[in-house]
MARNUKE-767412 format. One line per 3 residues: number of its first residue (from 1); their letters; for each residue z negated, x, y of N, C-alpha, C. Coordinates in steps of 0.05 Angstrom, whole numbers, plus 5000, padded with zeros to 4 digits. Each point is the difference from the previous one (the first is absolute). Last residue first. Layout:
<tiros>
NUM	a	Z X Y Z X Y Z X Y | ...
</tiros>
This chain:
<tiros>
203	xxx	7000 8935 0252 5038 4988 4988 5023 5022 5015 | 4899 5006 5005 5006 5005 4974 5033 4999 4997 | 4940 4960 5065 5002 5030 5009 5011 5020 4983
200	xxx	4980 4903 4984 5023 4999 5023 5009 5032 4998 | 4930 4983 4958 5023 4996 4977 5018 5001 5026 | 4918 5008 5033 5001 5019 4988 5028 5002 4987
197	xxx	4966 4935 5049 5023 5014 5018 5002 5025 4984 | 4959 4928 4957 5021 5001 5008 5014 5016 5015 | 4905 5008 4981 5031 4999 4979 5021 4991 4997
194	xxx	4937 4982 5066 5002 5032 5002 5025 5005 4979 | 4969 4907 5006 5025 5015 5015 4993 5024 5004 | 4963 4932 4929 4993 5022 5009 5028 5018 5021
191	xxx	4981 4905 4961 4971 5010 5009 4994 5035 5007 | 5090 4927 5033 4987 5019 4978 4978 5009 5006 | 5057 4942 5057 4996 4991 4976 4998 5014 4974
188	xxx	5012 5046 5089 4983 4977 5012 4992 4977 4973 | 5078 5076 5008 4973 5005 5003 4971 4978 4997 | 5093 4976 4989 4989 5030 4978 4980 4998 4996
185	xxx	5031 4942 5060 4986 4985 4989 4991 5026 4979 | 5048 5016 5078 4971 4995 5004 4992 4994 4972 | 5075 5074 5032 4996 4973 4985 4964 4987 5010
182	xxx	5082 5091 4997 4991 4990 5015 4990 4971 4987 | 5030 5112 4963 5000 4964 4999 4978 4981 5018 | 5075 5106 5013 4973 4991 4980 4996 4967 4998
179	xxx	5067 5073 5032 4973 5004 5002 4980 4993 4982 | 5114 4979 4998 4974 5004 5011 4979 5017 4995 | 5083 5026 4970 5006 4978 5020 4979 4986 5014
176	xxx	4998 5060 4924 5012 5011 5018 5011 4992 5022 | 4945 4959 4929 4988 5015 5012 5012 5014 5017 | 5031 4929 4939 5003 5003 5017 4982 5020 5022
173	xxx	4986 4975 4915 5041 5014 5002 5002 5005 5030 | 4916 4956 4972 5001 5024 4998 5025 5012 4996 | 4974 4911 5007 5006 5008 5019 5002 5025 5003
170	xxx	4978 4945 4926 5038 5000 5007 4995 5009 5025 | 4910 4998 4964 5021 5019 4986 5024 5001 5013 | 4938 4935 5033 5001 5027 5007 5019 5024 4986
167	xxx	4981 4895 4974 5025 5014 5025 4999 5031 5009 | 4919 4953 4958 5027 4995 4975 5029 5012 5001 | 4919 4989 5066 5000 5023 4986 5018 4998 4974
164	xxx	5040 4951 5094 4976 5014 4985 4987 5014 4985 | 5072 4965 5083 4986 5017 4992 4980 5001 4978 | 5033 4942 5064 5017 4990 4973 4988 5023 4987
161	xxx	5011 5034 5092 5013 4969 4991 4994 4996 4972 | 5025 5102 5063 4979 4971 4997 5005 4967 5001 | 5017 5123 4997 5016 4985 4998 4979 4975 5001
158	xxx	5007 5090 5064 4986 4985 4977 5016 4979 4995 | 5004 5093 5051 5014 4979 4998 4984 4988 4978 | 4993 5084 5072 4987 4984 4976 5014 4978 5007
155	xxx	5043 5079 5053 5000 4976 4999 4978 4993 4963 | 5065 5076 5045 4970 5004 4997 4979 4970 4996 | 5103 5034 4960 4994 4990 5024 4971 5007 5002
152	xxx	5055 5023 4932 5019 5006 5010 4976 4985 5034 | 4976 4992 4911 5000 5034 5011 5016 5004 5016 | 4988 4913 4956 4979 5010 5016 4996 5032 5011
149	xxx	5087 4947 4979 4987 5003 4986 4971 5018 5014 | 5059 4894 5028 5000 5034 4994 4981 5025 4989 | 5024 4893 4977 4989 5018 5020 5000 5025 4995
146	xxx	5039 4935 4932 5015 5001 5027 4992 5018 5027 | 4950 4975 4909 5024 5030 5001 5018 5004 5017 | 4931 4930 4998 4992 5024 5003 5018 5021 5009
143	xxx	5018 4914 4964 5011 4991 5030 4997 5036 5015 | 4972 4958 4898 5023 5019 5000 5015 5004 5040 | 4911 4940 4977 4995 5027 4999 5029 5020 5005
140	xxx	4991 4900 5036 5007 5013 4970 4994 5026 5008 | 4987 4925 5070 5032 5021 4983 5002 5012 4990 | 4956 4898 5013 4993 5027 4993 5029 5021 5004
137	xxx	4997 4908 5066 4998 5012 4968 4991 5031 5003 | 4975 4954 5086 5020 4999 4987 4995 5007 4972 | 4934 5004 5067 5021 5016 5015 5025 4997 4976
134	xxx	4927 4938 4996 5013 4994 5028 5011 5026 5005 | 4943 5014 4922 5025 4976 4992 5016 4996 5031 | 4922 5058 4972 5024 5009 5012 5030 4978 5006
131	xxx	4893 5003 4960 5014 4997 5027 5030 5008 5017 | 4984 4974 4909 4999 4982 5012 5000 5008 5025 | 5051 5054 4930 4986 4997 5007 4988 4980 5024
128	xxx	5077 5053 4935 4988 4974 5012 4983 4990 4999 | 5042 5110 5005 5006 4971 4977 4988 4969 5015 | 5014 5084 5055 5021 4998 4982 4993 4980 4984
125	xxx	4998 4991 5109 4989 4997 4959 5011 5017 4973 | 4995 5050 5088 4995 4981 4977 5009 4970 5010 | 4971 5111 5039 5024 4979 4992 4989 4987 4980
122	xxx	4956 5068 5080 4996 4982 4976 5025 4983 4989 | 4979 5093 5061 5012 4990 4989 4993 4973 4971 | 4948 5084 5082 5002 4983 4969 5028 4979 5003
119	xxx	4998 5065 5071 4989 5017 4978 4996 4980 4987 | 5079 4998 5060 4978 4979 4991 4990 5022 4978 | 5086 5012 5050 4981 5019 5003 4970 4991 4984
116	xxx	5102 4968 5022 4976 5008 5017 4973 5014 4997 | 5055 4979 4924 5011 5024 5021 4997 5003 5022 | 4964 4943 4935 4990 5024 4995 5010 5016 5018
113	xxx	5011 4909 5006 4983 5005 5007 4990 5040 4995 | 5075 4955 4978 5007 5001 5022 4972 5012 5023 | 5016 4978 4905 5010 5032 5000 4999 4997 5037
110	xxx	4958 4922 4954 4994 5035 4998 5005 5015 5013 | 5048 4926 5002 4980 4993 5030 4978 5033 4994 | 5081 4979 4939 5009 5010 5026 4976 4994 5017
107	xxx	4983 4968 4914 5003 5033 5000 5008 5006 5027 | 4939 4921 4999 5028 5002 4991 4997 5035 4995 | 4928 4959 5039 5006 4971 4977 5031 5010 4995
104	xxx	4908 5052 5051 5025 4995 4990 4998 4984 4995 | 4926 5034 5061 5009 4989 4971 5020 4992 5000 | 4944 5093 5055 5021 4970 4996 5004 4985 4981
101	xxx	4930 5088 5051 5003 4990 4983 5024 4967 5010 | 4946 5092 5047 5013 4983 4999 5019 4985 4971 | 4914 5074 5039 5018 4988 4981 5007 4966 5005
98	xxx	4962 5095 5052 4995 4968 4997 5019 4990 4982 | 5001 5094 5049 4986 4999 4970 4993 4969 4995 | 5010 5008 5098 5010 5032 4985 4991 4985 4969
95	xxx	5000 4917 5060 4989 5017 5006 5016 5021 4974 | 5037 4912 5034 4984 5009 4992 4995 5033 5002 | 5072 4946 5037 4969 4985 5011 4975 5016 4990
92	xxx	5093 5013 4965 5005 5010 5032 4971 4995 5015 | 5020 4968 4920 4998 5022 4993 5002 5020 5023 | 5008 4901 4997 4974 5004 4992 4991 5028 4998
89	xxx	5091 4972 5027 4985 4994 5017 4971 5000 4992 | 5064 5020 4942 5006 5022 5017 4990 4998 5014 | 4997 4931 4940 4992 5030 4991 4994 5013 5015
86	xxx	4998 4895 5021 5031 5023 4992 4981 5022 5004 | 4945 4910 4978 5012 5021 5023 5010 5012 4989 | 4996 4927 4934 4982 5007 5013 5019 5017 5028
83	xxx	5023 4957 4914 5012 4983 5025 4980 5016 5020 | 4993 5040 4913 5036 4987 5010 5004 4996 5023 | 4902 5043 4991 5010 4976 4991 5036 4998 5002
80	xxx	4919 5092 5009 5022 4973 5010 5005 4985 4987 | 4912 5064 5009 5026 4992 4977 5013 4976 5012 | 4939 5086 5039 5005 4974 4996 5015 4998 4983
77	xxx	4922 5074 5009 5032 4996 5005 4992 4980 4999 | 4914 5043 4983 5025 5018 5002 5028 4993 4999 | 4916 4964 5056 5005 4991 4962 5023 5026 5009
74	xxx	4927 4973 5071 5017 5022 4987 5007 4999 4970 | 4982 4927 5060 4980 4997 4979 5006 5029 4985 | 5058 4978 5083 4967 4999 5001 4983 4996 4973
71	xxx	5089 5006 4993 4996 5028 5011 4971 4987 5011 | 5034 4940 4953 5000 5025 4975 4995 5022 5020 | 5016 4915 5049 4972 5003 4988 5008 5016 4974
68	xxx	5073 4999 5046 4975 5003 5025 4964 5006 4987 | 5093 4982 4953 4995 5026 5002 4963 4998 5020 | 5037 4925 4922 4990 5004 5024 5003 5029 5015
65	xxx	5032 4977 4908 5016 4989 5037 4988 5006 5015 | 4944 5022 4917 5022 4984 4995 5008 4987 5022 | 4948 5094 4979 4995 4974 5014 5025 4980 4998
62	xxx	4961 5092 4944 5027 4985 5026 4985 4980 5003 | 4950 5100 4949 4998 4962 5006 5018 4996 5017 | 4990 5086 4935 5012 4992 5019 4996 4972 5004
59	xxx	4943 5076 4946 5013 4977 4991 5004 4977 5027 | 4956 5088 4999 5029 5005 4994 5009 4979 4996 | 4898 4989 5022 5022 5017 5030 5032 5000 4984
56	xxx	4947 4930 4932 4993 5035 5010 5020 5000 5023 | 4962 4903 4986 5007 5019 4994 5008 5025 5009 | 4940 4933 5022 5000 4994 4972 5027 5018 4977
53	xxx	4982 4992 5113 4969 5006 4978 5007 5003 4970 | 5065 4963 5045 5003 5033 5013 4975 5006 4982 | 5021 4907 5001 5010 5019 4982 5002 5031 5010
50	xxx	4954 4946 5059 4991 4996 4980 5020 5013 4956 | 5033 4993 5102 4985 5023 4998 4972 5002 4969 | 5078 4930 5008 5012 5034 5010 4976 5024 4999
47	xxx	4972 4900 5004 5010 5008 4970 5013 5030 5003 | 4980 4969 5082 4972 4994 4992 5005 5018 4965 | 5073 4974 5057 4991 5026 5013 4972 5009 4980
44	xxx	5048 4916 4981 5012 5018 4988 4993 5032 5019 | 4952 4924 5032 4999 5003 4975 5012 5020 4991 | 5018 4986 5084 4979 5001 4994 4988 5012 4970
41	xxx	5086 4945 5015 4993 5040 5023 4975 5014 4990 | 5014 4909 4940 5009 5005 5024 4999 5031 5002 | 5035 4952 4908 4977 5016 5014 5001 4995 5039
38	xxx	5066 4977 4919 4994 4978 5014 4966 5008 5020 | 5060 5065 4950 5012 4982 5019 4986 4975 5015 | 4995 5099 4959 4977 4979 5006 5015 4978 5015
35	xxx	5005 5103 4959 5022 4971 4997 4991 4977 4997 | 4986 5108 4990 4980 4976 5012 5014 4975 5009 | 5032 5098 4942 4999 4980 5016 4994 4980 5003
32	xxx	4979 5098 4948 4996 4975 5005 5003 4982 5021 | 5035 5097 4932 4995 4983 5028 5004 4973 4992 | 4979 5085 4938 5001 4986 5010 5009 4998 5030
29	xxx	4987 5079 4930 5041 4985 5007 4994 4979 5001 | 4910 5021 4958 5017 5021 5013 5030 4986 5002 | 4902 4960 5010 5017 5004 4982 5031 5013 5018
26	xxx	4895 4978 5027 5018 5028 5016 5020 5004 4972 | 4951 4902 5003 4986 5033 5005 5013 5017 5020 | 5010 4914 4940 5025 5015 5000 4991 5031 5016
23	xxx	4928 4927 4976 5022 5008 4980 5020 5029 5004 | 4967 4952 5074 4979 5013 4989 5002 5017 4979 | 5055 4924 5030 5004 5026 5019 4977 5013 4983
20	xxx	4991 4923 4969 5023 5012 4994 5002 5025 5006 | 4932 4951 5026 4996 5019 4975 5020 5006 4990 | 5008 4957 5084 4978 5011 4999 4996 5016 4974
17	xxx	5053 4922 4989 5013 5020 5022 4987 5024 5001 | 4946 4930 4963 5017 5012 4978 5019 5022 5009 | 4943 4948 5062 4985 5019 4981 5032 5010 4985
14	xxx	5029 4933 5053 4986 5026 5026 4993 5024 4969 | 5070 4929 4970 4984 4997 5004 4988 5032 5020 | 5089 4975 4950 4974 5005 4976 4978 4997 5018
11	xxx	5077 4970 5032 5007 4997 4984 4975 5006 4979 | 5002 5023 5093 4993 4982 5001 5006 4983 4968 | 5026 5087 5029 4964 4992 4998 5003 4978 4997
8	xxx	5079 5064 4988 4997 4975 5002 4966 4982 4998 | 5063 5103 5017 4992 4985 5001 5000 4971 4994 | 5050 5092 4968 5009 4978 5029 4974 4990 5002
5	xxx	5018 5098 4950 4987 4976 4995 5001 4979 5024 | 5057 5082 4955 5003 4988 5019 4985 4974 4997 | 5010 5102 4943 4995 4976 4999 4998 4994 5032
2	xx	5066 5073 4949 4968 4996 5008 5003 4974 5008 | 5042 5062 4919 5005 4983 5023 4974 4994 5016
</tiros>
């Protein structure tokens, strides 16, 4: 499966961020979204190109909602929000080869998102997790077997929520349904996230 790292700097700090990314390099079946909410324009343009330095040309950087500032800090896509801009109007804006990315909270907002067309796909919660608490209860890993099966669409779908390394096993039934695992704290509360996306890359 491949790995889906969200951001949260402000949780471990500028340096530690900084040697995270560093860590992770050019780890293979990454992407890292920059999910700076309480960041200004500015800043999250400042951190965009500053994780560009820190990791390899293959390892895909989004920008979290913003499209304007992911296409001036050339990050390679955005990542929508639920409540963010409609798909079709960010995908109409953006440029040949720009990855457009959405976050779920149901199987029908998935499947709805995959058949427009959304190259990443995030759904979750599956289990329960703090930031996820304002999009409702967990829906359980068994919610997977409801999405369709990844060979049938072109769409990366990640699952995210609740996610950890105790959790990673039960998500491996499900490889035919997602992609792979989306999460901050995986990443971000281990001394070694390379190895993590290694075991991610494993399941």
């Amino acid at each position: 499966m491949k790995s889906f790292y969200v951001t949260e700097r402000s949780a471990i700090g500028d340096d530690a961020f900084l040697r995270l990314l560093e860590r992770l390099g050019g780890a293979a079946e990454l992407t890292v979204e920059l999910r700076e909410k309480e960041a200004s324009d500015s800043e999250i343009l400042r951190w965009a190109k500053l994780a560009r330095t820190r990791l390899e040309p293959e390892v895909p950087i989004l920008v979290n909602r913003r499209l304007d500032v992911a296409l001036a800090a050339k990050a390679d896509g955005v990542h929508l929000p639920a409540d963010g801009l409609p798909f079709l109007r960010v995908r109409a804006s953006a440029p040949r080869g720009f990855r457009v990315g959405v976050s779920t909270h149901s199987v029908q907002e998935a499947v709805h998102a995959i058949g427009e067309g959304a190259d990443l796909v995030v759904i979750g919660p599956i289990f329960e997790t703090p930031s996820k608490k304002p999009f409702g209860p967990a829906l359980g890993p068994g919610i997977l077997e409801d999405l369709p099966p990844l060979e049938t669409h072109d769409s990366e779908v990640f699952a995210i929520g609740g996610i950890d390394e105790a959790r990673l096993d039960a998500m491996a039934p499900f490889r035919d349904r997602v992609s792979g695992i989306a999460a901050i704290r995986l990443f971000q509360e281990t001394a070694d996230p390379r190895a993590i996306v290694e075991r991610v890359g494993c399941l």
